[in-house]
C-alpha positions as CSV (number, residue, x, y, z in Angstrom):
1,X,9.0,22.5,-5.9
2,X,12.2,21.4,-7.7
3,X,14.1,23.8,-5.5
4,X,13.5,21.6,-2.5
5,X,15.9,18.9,-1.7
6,X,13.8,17.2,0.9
7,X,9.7,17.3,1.6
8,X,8.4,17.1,5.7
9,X,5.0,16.2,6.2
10,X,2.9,16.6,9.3
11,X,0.7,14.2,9.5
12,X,2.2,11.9,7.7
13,X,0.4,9.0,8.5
14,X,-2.9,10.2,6.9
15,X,-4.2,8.7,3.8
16,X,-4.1,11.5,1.4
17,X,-0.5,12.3,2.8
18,X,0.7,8.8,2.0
19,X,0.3,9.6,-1.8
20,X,2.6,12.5,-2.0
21,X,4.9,10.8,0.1
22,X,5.2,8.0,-2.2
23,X,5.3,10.6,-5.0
24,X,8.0,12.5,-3.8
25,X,10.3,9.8,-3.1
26,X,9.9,8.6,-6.8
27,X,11.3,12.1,-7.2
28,X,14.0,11.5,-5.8
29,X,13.8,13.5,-2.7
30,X,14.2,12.6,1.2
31,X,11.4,12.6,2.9
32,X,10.4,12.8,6.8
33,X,7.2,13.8,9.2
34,X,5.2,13.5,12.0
35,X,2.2,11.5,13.1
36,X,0.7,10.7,16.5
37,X,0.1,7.2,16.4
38,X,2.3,4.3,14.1
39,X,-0.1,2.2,12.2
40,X,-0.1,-0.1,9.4
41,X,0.6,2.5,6.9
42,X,3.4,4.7,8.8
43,X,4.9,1.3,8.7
44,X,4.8,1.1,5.3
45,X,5.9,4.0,4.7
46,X,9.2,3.6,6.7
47,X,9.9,0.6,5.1
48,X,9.8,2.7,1.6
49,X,12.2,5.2,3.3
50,X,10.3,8.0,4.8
51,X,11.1,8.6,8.3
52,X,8.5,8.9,11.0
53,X,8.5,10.4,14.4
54,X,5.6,10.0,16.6
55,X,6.4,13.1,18.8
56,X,5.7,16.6,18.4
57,X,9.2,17.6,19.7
58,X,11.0,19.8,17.4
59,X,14.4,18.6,18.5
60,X,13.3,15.3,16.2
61,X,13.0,17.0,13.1
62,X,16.0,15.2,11.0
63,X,18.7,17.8,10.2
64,X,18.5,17.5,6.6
65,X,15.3,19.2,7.2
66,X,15.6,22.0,8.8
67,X,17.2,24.3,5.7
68,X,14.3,26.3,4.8
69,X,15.5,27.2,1.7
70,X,15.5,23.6,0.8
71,X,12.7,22.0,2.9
72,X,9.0,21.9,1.8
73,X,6.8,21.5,4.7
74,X,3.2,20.2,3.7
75,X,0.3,20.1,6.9
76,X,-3.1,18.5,7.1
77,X,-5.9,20.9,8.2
78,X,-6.6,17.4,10.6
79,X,-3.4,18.9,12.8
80,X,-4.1,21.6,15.3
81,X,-2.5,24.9,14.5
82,X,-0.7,24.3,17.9
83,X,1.2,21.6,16.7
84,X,4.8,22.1,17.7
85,X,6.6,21.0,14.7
86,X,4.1,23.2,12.7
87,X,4.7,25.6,15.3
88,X,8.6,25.6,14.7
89,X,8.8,25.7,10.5
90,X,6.2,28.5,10.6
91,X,8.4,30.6,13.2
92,X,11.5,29.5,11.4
93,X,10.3,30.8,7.4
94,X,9.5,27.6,5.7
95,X,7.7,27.2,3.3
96,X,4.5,25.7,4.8
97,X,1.6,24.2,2.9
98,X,-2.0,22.7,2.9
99,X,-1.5,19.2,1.2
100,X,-4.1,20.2,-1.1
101,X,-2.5,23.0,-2.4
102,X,0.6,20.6,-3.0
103,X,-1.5,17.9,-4.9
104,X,-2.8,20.8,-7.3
105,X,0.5,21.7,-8.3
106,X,1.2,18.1,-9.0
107,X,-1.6,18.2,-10.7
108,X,-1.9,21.3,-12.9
109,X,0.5,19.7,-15.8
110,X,-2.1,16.8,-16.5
111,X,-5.2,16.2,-17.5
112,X,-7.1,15.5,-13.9
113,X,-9.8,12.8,-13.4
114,X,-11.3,14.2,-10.7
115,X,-13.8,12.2,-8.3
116,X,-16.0,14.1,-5.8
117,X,-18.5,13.1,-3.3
118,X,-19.9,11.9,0.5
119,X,-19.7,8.5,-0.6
120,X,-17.9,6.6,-3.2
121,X,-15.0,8.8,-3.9
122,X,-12.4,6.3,-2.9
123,X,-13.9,3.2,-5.0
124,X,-14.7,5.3,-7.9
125,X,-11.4,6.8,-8.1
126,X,-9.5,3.6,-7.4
127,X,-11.6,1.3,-10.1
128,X,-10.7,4.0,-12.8
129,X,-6.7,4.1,-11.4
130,X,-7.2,0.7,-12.5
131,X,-9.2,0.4,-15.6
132,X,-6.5,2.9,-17.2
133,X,-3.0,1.4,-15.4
134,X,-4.1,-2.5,-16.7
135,X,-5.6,-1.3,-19.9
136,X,-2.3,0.5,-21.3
137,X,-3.5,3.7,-21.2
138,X,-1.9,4.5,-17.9
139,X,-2.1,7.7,-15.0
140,X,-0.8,8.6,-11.4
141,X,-3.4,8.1,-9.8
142,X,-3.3,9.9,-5.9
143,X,-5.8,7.7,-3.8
144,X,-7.8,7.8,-0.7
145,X,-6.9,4.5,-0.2
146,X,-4.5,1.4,-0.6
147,X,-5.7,-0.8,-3.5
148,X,-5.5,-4.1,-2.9
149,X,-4.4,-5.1,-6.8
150,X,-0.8,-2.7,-6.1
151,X,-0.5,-2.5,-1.9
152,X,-0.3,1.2,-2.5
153,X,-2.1,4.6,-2.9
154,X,-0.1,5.6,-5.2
155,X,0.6,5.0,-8.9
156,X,3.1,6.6,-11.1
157,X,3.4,6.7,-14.9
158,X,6.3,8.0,-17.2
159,X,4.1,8.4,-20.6
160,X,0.3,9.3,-19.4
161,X,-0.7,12.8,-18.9
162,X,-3.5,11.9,-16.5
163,X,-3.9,11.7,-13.3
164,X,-6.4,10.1,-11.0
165,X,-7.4,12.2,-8.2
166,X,-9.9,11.5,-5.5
167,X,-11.1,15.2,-4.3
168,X,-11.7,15.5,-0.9
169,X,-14.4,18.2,0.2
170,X,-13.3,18.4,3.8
171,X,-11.7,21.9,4.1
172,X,-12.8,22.7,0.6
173,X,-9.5,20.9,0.0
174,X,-11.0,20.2,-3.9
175,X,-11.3,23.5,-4.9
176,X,-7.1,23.4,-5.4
177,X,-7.4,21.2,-8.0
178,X,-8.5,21.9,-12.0
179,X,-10.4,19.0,-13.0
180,X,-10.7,17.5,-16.7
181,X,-13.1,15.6,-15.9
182,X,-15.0,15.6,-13.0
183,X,-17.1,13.4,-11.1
184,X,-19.5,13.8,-8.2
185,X,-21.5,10.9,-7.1
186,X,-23.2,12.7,-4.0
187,X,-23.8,15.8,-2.2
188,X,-25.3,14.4,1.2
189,X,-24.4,16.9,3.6
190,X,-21.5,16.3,6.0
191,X,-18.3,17.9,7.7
192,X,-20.7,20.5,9.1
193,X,-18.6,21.9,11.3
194,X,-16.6,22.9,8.4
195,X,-19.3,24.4,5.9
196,X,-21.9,25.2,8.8
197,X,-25.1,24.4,6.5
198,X,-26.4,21.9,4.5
199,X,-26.5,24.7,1.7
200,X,-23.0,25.4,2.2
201,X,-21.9,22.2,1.7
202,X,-23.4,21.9,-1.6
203,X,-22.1,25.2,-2.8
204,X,-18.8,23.9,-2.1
205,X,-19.6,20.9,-5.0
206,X,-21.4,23.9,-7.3
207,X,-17.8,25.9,-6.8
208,X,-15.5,22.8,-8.0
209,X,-17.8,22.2,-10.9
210,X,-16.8,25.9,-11.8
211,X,-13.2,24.6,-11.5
212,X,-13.3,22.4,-14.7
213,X,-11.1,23.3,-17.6
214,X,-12.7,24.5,-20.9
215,X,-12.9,21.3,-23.0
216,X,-13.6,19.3,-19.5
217,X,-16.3,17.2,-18.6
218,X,-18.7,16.5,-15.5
219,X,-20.4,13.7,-15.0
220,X,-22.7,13.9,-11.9
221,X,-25.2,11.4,-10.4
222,X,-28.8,11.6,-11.7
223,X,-31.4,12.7,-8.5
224,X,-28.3,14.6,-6.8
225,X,-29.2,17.9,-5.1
226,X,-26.3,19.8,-7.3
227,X,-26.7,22.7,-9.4
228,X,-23.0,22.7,-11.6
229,X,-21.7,26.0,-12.3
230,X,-19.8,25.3,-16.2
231,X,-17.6,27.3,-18.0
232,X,-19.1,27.1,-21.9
233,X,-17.6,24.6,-23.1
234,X,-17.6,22.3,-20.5
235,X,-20.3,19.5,-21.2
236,X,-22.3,17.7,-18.7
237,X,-23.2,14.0,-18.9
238,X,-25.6,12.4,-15.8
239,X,-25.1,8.4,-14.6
240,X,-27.4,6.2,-13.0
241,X,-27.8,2.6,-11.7
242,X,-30.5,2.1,-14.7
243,X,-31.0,5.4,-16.6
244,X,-28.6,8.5,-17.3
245,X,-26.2,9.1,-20.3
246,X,-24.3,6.1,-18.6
247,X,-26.2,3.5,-16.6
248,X,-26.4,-0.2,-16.0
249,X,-29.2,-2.9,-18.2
250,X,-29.6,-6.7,-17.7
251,X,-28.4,-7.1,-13.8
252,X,-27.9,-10.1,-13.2
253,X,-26.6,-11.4,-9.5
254,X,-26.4,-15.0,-8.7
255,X,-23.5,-17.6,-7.1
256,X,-21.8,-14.4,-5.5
257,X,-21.7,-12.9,-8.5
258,X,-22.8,-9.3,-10.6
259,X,-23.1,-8.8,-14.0
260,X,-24.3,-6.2,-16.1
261,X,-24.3,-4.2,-19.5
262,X,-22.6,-0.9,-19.5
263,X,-24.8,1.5,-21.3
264,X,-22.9,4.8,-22.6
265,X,-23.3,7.2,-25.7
266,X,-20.1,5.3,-27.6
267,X,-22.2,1.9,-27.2
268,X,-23.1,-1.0,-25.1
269,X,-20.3,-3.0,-23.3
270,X,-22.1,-6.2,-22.8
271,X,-21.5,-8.7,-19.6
272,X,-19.1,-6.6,-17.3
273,X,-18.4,-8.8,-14.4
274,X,-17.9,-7.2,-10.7
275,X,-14.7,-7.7,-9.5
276,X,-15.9,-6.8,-5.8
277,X,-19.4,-8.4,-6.1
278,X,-21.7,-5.6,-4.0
279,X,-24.4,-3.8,-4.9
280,X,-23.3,-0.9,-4.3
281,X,-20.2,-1.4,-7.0
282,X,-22.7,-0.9,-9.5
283,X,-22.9,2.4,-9.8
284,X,-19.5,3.1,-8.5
285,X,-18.4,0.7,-11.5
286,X,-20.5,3.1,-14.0
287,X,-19.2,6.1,-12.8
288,X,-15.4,5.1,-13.0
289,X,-16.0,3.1,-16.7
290,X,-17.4,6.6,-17.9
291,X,-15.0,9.0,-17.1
292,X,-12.8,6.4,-18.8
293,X,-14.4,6.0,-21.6
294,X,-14.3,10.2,-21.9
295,X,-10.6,9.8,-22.1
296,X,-9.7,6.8,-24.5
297,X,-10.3,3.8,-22.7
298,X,-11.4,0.8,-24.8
299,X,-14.1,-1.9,-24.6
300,X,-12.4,-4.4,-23.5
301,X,-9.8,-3.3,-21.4
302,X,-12.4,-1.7,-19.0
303,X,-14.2,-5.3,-19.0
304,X,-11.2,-6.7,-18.0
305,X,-10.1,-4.4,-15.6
306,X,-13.4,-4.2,-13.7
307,X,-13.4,-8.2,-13.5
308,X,-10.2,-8.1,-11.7
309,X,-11.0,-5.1,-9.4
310,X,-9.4,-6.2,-5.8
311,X,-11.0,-3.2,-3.9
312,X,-9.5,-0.5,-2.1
313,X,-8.8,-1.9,1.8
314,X,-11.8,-0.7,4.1
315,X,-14.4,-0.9,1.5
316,X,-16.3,-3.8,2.3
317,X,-13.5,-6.0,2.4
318,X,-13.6,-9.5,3.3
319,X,-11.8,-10.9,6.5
320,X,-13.4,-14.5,6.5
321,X,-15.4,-15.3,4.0
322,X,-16.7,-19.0,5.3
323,X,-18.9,-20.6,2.6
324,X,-22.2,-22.8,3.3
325,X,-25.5,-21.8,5.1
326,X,-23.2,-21.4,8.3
327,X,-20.5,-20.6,7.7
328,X,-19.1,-17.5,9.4
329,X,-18.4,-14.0,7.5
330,X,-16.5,-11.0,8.3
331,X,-16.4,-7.5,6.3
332,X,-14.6,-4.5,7.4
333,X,-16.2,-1.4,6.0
334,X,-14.9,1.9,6.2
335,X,-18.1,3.8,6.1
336,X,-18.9,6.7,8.6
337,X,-21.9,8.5,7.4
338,X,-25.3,7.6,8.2
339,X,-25.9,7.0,3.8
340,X,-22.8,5.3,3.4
341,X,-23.8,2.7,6.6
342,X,-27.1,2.1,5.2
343,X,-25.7,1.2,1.5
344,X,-22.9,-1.1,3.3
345,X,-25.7,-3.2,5.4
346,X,-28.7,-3.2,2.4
347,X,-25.2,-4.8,0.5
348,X,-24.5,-7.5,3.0
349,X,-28.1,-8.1,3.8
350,X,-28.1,-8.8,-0.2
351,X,-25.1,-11.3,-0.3
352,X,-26.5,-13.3,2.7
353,X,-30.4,-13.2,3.2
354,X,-31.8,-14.7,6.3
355,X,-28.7,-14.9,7.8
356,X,-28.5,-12.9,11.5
357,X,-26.2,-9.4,10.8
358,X,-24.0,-8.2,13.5
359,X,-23.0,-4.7,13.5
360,X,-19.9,-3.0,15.4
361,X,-20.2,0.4,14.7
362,X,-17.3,3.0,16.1
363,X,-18.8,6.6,15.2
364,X,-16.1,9.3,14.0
365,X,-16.2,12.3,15.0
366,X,-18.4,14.1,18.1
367,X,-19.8,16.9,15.8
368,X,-20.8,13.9,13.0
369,X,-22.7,12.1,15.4
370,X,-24.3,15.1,16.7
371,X,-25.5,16.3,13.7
372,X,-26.3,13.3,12.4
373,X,-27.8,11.6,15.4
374,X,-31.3,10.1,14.1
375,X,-29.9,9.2,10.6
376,X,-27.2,7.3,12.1
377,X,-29.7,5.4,14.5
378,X,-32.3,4.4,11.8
379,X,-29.3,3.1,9.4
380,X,-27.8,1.5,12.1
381,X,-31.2,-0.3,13.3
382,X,-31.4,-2.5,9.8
383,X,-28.9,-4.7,11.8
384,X,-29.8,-7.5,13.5
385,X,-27.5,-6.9,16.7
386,X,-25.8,-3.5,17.0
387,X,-22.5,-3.4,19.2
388,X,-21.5,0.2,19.2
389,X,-18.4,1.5,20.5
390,X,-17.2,5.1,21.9
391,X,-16.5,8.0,19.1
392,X,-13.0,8.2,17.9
393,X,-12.2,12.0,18.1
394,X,-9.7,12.4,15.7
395,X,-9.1,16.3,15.1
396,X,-11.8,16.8,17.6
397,X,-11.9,17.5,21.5
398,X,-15.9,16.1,23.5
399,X,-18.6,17.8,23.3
400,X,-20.4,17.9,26.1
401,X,-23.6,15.6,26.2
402,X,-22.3,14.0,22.7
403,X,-22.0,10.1,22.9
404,X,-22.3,6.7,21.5
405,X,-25.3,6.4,24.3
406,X,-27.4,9.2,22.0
407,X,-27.0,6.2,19.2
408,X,-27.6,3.6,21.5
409,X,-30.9,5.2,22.7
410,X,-32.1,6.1,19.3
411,X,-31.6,2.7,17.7
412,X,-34.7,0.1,17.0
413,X,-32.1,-3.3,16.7
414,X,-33.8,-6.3,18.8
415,X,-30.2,-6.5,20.8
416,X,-28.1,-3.3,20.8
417,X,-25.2,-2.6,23.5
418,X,-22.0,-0.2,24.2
419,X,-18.9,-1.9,25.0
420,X,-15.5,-0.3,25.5
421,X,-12.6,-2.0,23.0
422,X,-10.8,-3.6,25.7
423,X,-14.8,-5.1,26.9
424,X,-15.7,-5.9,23.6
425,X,-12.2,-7.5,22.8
426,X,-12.7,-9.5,26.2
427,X,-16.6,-10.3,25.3
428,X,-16.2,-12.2,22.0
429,X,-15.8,-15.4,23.1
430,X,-19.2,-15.0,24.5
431,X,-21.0,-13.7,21.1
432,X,-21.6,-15.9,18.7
433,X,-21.8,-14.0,15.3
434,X,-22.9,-15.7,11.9
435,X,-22.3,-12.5,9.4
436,X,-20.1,-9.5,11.2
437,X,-19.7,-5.9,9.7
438,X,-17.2,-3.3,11.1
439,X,-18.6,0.0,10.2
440,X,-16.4,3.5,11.0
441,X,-13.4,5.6,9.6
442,X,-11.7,5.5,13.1
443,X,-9.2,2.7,14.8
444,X,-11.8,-0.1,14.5
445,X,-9.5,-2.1,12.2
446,X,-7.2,-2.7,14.2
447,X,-9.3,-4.8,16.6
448,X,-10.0,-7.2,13.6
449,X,-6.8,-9.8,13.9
450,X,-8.4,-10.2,17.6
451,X,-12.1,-10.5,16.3
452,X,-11.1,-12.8,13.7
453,X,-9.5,-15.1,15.8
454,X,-12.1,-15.2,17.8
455,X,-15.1,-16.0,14.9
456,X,-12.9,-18.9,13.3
457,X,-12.0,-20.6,17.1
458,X,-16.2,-20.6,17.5
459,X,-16.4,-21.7,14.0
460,X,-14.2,-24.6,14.3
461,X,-15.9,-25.7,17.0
């Protein structure tokens, strides 16, 4: 990759993509791409100097790029095969890419902490980018999402030799990479209509385990359907919430806050305070303070670091955070997965007991919600009041008979109803909520400056 004087990326808006963008331009090279919508992060982005089209016309490629001896083009699978820019490099002999081939490359030089899994990938990986970048011992870390301590994905370090990685399974994307140490903190199935079965998808985790280096480590969630393929001398260490070769002792929640004991083989780390205060942080926290403590990191640099823990944005992130008996709450989460909802409402149902729970839930993906139809209903039915809007596509084209309506039929809430985004926009002057969650992977966020402003006009009243 040193032979190329400028990197395009199509799709350069997603998440994953944002990290090698922001890794290549601390490289010194240009950098350009595609995506189909701006956003908060293309913005971004520009503002750091990448340039953005949001056409597929190949007459907007910039100049600079369209040397194929000197351009390296890197696609998402998320971008049809159709694409016209894609369309263009391939026809023209460029050098054209998965992204995670790219981020294995990167990679292969370092010592990789690699975190797997349905859920918790992204708040795993980001709590251990930051135990080891505010504890000294330092890493690039390459994120599935912004962290709210940096305002980035990225992180970049001139003296470590690790790098945090958070090794996504759609597209078997994660067998690229080489682990050190791996991680997986669930194997509930999903992206079906990549793997097919249920025991597909799991032998897509079994494979990556094979992927660890000799000398590596995985360290896998007790009770997970998972059976790890290691190389010798590879050893395998299980966590827990309260048993496991790490695990959690003395919880103690109280005045919106969690504490615990960190339990490992090296010792106990007594009193580690939550920076993100949820439930479900617990065992994210454990997994992230292990696969530190495999490589170096001390006592109390990973107290510290978990005490000031900020959160990546989209997980369970506060918008308003009123206090008092009525005071109003909003929390944007960015899960999509029938597990992943359930976790996010038994958290807020935790924080706020007896208080009434409104949901707005916009499914992702037609083939997700078919396949995951009754598990998304019953999850979804723990709220009080369920407001569900239409499925964001994304890669996808509609299926046929495949709706939020299935959801909306299935589900058990006392009050449950389907609004559009400009009807639910118009209707929330009329809904008086007390604690509001924003579930789903999809465009949801961007409705929340108008929600918000909505919930503190009725609270000031």
């Amino acid at each position: 990759m040193k032979e190329f004087d400028s990197v395009y990326f199509v799709g350069a808006g997603g998440i994953g993509m944002a990290a090698l963008e922001r890794y290549f331009l601390s490289r010194g090279k240009r950098v350009a791409g595609y995506d189909r919508t701006p956003s908060e992060l293309t913005s971004a982005l520009q503002s750091e100097g990448v340039e953005i089209v949001f056409d597929e016309d190949p007459s907007l490629i910039p100049e600079w790029c369209r040397d194929a001896s000197k351009t390296l083009v890197v696609y998402t699978p998320a971008v049809p095969a159709e694409h016209r820019g894609l369309c263009y490099f391939r026809d023209n002999g460029f050098e054209v890419v998965k992204r995670a081939k790219v981020l294995g490359i990167i990679t292969e030089g370092s010592r990789g902490l690699c975190f797997a899994g349905t859920h918790g990938k992204t708040t795993t990986s980001s709590m251990a980018a930051h135990i080891l970048h505010s504890s000294g011992v330092g890493c690039n870390a390459f994120l599935g999402g912004v962290l709210r301590n940096y305002g980035t994905n990225f992180l970049l370090s001139d003296t470590s030799d690790l790098s945090v990685i958070e090794a996504d399974e759609f597209d078997r994307s994660f067998h690229h990479l080489r682990p050190y140490i791996a991680v997986v903190t669930s194997t509930d199935p999903d992206h079906l209509d990549i793997y097919g079965t249920p025991d597909a998808y799991r032998e897509g985790f079994a494979h990556f385990t094979s992927l660890i280096r000799p000398g590596g480590a995985l360290i896998m969630h007790e009770g997970i359907i998972l059976e790890p393929r290691l190389q010798p001398s590879v050893r395998l260490y299980t966590y827990g919430r309260t048993s496991g070769d790490f695990h959690a002792a003395n919880i103690v929640k109280g005045d919106g806050t969690i504490r615990f004991d960190f339990v490992s083989p090296e010792g106990t780390i007594e009193g580690v305070e939550l920076g993100v205060p949820v439930d479900i942080n617990i065992e994210n926290a454990i997994a992230a303070m292990a696969a530190c403590t495999l490589v170096g990191a001390d006592a109390a640099g990973m107290s510290a670091a978990m005490s000031t823990f900020m959160g990546a944005k989209r997980r369970f992130e506060f918008h308003i955070k009123q206090q008092g008996p009525t005071g109003k709450v909003v929390i944007d989460d960015y899960a999509h997965h029938p597990q992943e909802i359930a976790a996010s409402i038994r958290s807020v149902r935790d924080l706020y007991p007896g208080r009434k729970l409104s949901v707005i839930f916009q499914p992702h993906l037609y083939t997700r919600t078919r396949d995951f139809a009754d598990e998304f209903a019953a999850a979804l039915s723990a709220a009080d009041e369920l407001l569900l809007l239409p499925i964001y596509p994304a890669r996808e084209l509609p299926i046929e008979g495949v709706s939020s309506q299935m959801l909306l039929e299935r589900a058990t809430c006392a009050k449950k109803s389907l609004y559009s985004k400009e009807n639910l926009i118009n209707s929330i002057h009329l809904l008086n909520f007390e604690v509001l969650l924003t579930l789903g992977a999809g465009d949801v966020v961007d409705m929340l400056p108008q929600i918000c402003a909505e919930v503190l006009k009725q609270g000031a009243q």
